[in-house]
VOMARLO-916320 format. One record per atom (N, C-alpha, C): residue in one letter; x, y, z. Coordinates in pm, whole numbers, plus 50000, padded with zeros to 5 digits. Each point is the difference from the previous one (the first is absolute). Layout:
BEGIN
AXYZ;...
END
This chain:
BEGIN
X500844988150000;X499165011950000;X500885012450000;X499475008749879;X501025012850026;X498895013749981;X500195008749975;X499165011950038;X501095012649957;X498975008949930;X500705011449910;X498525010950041;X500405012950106;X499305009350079;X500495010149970;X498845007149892;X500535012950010;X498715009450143;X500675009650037;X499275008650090;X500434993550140;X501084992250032;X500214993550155;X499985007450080;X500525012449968;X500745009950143;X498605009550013;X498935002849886;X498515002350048;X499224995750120;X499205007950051;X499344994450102;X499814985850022;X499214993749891;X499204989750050;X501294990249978;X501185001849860;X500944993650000;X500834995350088;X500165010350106;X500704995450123;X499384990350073;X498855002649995;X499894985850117;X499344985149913;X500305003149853;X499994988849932;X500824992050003;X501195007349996;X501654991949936;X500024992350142;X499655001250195;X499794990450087;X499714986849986;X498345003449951;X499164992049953;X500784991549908;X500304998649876;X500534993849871;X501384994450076;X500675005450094;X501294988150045;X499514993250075;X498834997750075;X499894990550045;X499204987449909;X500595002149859;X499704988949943;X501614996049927;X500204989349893;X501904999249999;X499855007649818;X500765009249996;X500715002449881;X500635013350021;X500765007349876;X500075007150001;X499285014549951;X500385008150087;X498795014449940;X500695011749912;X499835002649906;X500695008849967;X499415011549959;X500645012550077;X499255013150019;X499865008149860;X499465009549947;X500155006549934;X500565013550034;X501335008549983;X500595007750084;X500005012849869;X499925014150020;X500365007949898;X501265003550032;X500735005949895;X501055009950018;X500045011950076;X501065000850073;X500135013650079;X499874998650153;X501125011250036;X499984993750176;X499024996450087;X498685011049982;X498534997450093;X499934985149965;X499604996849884;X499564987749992;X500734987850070;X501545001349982;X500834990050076;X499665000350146;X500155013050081;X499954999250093;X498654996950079;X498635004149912;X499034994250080;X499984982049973;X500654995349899;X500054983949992;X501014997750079;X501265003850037;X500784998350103;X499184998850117;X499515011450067;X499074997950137;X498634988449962;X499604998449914;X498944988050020;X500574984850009;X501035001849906;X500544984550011;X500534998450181;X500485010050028;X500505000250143;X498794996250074;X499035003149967;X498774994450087;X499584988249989;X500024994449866;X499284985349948;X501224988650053;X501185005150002;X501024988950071;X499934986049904;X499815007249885;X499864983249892;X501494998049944;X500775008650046;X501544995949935;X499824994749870;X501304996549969;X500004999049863;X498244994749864;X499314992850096;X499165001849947;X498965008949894;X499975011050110;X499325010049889;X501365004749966;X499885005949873;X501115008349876;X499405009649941;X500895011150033;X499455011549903;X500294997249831;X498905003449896;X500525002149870;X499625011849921;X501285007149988;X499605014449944;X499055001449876;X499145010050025;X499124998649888;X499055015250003;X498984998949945;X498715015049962;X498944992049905;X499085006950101;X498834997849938;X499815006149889;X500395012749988;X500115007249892;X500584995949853;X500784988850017;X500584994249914;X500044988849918;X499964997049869;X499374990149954;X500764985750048;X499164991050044;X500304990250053;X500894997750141;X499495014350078;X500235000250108;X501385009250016;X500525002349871;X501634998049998;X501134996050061;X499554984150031;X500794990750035;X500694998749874;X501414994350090;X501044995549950;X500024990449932;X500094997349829;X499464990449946;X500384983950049;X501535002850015;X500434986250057;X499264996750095;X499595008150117;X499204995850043;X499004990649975;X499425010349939;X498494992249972;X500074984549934;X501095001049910;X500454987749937;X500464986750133;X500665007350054;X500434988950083;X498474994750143;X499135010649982;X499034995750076;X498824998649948;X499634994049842;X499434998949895;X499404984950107;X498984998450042;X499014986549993;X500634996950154;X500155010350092;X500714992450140;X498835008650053;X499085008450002;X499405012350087;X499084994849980;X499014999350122;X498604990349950;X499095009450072;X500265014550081;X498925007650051;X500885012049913;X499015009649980;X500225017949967;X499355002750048;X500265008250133;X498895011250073;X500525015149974;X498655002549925;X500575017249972;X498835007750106;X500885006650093;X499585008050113;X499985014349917;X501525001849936;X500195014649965;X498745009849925;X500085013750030;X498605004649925;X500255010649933;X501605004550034;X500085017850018;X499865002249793;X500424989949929;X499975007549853;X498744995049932;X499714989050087;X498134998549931;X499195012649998;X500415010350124;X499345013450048;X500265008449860;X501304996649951;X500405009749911;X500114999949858;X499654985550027;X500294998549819;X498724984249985;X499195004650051;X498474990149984;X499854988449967;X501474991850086;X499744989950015;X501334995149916;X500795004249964;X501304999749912;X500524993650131;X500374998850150;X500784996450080;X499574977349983;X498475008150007;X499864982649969;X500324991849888;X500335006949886;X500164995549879;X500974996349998;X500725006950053;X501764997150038;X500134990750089;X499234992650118;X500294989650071;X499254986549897;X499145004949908;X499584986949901;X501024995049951;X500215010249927;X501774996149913;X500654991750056;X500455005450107;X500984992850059;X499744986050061;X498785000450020;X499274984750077;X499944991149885;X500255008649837;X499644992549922;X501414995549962;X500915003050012;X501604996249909;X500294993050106;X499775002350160;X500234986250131;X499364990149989;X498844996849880;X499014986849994;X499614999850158;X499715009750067;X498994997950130;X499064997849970;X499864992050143;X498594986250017;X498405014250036;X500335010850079;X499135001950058;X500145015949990;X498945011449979;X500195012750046;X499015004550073;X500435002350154;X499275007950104;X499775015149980;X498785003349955;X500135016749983;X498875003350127;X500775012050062;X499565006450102;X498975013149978;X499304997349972;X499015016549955;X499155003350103;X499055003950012;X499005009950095;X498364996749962;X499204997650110;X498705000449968;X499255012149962;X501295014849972;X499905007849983;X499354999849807;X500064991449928;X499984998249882;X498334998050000;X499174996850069;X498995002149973;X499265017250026;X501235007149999;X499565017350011;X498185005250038;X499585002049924;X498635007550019;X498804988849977;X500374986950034;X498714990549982;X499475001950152;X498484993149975;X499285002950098;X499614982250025;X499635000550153;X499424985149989;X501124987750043;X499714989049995;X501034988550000;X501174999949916;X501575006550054;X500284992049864;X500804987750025;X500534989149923;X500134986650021;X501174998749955;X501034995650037;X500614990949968;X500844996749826;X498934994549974;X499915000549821;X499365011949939;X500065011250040;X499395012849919;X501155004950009;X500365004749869;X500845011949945;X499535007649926;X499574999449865;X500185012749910;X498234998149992;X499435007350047;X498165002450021;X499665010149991;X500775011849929;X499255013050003;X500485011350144;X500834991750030;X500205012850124;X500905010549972;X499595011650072;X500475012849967;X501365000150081;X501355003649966;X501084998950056;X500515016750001;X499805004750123;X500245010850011;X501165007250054;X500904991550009;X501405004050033;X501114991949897;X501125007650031;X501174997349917;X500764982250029;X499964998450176;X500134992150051;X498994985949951;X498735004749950;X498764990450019;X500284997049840;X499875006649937;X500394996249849;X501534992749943;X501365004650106;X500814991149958;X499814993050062;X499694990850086;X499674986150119;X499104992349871;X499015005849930;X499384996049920;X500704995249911;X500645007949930;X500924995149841;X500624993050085;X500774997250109;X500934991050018;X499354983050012;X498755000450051;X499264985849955;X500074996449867;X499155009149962;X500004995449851;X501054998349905;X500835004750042;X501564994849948;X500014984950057;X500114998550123;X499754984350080;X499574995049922;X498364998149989;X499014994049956;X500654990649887;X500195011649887;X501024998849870;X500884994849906;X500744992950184;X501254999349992;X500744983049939;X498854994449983;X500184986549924;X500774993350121;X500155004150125;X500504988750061;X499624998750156;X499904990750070;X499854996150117;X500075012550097;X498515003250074;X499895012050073;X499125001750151;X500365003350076;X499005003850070;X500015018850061;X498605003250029;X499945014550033;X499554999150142;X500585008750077;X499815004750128;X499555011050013;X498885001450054;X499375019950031;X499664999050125;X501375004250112;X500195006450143;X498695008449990;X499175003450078;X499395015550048;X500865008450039;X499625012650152;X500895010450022;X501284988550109;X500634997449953;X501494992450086;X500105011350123;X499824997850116;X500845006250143;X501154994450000;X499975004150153;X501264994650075;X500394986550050;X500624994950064;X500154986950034;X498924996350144;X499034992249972;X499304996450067;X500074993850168;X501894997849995;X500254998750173;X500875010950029;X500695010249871;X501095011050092;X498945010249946;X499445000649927;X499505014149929;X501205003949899;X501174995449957;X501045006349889;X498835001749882;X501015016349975;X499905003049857;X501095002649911;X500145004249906;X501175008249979;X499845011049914;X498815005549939;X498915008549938;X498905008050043;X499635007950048;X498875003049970;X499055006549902;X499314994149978;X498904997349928;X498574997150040;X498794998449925;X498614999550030;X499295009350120;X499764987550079;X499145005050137;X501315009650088;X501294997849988;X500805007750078;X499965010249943;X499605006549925;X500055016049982;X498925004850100;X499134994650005;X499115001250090;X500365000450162;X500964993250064;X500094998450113;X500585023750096;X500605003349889;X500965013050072;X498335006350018;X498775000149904;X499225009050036;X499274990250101;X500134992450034;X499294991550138;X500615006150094;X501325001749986;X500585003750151;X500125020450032;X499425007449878;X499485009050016;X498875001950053;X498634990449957;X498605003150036;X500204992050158;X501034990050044;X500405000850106;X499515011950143;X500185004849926;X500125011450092;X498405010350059;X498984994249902;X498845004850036;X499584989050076;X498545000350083;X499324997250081;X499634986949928;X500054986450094;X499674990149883;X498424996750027;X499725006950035;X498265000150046;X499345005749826;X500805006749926;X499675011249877;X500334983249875;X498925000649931;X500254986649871;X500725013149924;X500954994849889;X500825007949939;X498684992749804;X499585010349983;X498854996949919;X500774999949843;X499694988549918;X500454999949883;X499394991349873;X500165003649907;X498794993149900;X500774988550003;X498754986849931;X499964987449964;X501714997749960;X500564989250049;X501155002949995;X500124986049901;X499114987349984;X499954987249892;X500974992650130;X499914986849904;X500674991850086;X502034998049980;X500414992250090;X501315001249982;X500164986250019;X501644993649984;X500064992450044;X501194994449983;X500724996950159;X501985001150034;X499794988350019;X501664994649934;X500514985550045;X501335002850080;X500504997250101;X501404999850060;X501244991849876;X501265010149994;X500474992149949;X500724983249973;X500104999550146;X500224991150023;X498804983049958;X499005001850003;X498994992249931;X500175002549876;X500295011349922;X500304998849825;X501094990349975;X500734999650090;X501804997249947;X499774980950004;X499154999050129;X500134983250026;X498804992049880;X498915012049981;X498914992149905;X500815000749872;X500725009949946;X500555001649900;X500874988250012;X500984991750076;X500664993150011;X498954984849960;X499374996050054;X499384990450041;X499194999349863;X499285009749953;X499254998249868;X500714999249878;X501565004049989;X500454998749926;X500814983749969;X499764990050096;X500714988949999;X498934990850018;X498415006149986;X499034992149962;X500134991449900;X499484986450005;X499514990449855;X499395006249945;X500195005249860;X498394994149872;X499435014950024;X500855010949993;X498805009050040;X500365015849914;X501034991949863;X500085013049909;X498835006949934;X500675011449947;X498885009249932;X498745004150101;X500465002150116;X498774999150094;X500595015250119;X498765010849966;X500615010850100;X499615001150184;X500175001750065;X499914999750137;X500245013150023;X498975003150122;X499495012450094;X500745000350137;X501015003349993;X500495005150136;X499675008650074;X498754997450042;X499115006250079;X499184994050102;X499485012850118;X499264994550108;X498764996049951;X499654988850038;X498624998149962;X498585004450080;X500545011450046;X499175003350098;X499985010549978;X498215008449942;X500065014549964;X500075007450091;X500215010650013;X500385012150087;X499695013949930;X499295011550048;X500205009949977;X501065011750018;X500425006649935;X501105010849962;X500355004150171;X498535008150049;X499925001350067;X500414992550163;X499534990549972;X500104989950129;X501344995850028;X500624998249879;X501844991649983;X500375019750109;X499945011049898;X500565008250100;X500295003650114;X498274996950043;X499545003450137;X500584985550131;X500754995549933;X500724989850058;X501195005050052;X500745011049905;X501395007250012;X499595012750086;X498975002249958;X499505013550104;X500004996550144;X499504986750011;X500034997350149;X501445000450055;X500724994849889;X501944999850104;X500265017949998;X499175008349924;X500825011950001;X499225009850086;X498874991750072;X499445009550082;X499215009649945;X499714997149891;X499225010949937;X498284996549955;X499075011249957;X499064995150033;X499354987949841;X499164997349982;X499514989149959;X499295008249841;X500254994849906;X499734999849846;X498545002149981;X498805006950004;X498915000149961;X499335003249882;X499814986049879;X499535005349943;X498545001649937;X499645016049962;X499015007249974;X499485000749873;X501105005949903;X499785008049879;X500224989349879;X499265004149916;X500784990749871;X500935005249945;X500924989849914;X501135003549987;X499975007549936;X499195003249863;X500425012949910;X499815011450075;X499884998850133;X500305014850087;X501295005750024;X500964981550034;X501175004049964;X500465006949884;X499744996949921;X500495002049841;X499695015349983;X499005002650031;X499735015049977;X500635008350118;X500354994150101;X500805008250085;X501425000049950;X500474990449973;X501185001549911;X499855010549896;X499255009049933;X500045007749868;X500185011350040;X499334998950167;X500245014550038;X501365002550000;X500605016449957;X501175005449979;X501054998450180;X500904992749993;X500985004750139;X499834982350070;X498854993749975;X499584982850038;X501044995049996;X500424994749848;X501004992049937;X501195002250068;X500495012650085;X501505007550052;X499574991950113;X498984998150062;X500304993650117;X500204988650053;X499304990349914;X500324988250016;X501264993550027;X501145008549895;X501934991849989;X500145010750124;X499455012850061;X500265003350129;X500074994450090;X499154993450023;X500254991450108;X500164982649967;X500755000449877;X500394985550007;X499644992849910;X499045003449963;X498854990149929;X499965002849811;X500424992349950;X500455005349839;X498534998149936;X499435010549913;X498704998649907;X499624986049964;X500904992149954;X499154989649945;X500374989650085;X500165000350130;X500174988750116;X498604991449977;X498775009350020;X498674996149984;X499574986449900;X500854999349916;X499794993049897;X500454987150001;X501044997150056;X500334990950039;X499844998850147;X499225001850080;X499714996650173;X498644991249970;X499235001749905;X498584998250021;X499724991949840;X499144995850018;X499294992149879;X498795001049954;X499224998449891;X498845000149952;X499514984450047;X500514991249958;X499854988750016;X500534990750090;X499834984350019;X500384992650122;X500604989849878;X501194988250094;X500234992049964;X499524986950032;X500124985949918;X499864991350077;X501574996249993;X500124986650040;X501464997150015;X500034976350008;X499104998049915;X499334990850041;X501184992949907;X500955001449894;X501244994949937;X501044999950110;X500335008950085;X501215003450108;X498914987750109;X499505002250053;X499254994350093;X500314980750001;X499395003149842;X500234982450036;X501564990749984;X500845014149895;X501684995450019;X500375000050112;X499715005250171;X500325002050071;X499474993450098;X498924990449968;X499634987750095;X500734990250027;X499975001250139;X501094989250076;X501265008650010;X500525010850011;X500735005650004;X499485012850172;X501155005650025;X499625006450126;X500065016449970;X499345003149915;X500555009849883;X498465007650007;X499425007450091;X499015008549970;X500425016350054;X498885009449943;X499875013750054;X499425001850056;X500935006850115;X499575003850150;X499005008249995;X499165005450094;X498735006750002;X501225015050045;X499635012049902;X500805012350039;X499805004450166;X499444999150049;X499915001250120;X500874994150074;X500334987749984;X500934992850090;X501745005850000;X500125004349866;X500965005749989;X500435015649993;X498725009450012;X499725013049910;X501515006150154;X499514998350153;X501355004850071;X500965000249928;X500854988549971;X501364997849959;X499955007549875;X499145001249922;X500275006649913;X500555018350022;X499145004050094;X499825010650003;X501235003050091;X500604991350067;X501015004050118;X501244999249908;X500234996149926;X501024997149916;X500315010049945;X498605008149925;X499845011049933;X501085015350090;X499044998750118;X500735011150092;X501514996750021;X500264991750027;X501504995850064;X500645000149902;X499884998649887;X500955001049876;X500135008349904;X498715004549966;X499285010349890;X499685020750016;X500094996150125;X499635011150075;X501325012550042;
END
């Protein structure tokens, strides 16, 4: 068993490359050029303690066929039997060109298998159930992010060879320390919790329909991702890395509000109240004022719910579920202050 990862030293990557040595082969990282990059793969390998095992191999997504070293590839032509592509940063930029470039290359290694990591974010502006097996149905993709996550399936789909798709929801922190190493989503949200902190928590802090949301700890992405990927019999088949348990926008917050002492999420208004409060002139300045970037909204919340009934049943008999946010929402939030703050 060998394994070719681009995106390791990424969030969810880090606590993949754990996961994957405790099975036998070797892993080999996908590393870019230039000191940042060495040195944040320097400090992760220092963490994973896989010694010679994992190996860095210089390369870019940006580049056709990874721009690995051809000998390389030659000499590891039909030995690599997983490709997990974590990496995302040139799918953002060039619509899905980063994945095209890990095809290539999965394709001149004769790999057995390609793990692509995308987002349940790809079902953008649908309303209703979406499933599992729904991709391209008419939904409105209203971000830059939501449309390349998109082309990067359908490049998958495409790709004439052995595949499976993963769509994480919003990924937190680690479900027993609270680690992050980003913030993102619901944490933009936390600095104005610990502002409204400060009023009377007897006062509901009133706000329109906020839709539903819905966080996985990373640490449950990294082990289902592990475990579903060394499933029998279960190519061409996408999985929901997600809670199966709906929740409102609201309610997941008012979970963090409670660690920050602040008062409780009420909501009143419909949302296009938001929207039109946003048009007003001086709105838009305030939001990145205190933390919170314009289109956070868009990705915190959903039109629609998932099921997860493909992940669900790869993961029977396994000790591999998502925690109820509550059990963990403290650690999350203490982590936040002690490190972030």
């Amino acid at each position: 068993m060998a394994y070719l990862v681009t995106g390791a030293t990424g969030f969810i990557g880090r606590f993949l490359i754990p996961e994957l040595l405790k099975r036998d082969g070797d892993i080999h990282v996908l590393v870019r050029p230039g000191v940042r990059s060495a040195d944040r793969y320097t400090c992760c390998a220092r963490e994973w303690m896989g010694g010679d095992r994992v190996r860095p191999v210089h390369g870019d997504l940006g580049a056709p066929e990874l721009g690995i070293d051809r000998n390389w590839l030659a000499e590891h032509r039909g030995s690599i039997d997983h490709v997990f592509h974590l990496g995302s940063s040139y799918d953002l930029t060039e619509r899905g060109g980063g994945t095209r470039n890990v095809i290539d290359a999965a394709h001149e290694l004769k790999a057995e298998l390609l793990h692509h990591v995308s987002t349940v974010d790809v079902a953008g502006g649908f309303e209703g159930l979406f499933t599992e097996d729904m991709f391209e149905v008419g939904q409105i993709l209203t971000s830059p992010m939501q449309r390349a996550k998109f082309e990067a399936e359908k490049i998958v789909r495409a790709s004439g060879m052995g595949w499976r798709i993963y769509r994480p929801s919003i990924v937190i922190g680690h479900s027993r320390t609270g680690e992050i190493d980003r913030i993102d989503g619901p944490y933009y949200f936390f600095r104005l919790m610990r502002m409204a902190a400060q009023l009377p928590r007897i006062l509901p802090v009133l706000v329109p329909k906020l839709g539903e949301t819905n966080m996985v700890p990373v640490d449950f992405v990294a082990r289902a991702l592990d475990h579903i990927a060394h499933h029998p019999d279960s190519n061409a088949t996408t999985y929901h890395l997600a809670d199966p348990r709906r929740q409102s926008a609201a309610e997941a917050l008012n979970l963090f509000a409670d660690e920050a002492g602040a008062p409780h999420l009420v909501e009143v208004m419909p949302k296009r109240t938001l929207e039109m409060m946003l048009r007003v002139p001086g709105t838009r300045w305030l939001l990145p004022r205190v933390g919170v970037p314009q289109d956070v909204l868009e990705h915190s919340e959903f039109s629609c719910w998932f099921d997860c009934r493909h992940a669900t049943a790869a993961l029977t008999g396994a000790d591999i579920r998502v925690p109820p946010l509550a059990a963990y929402a403290p650690l999350i939030w203490k982590y936040w202050i002690e490190n972030w703050v």
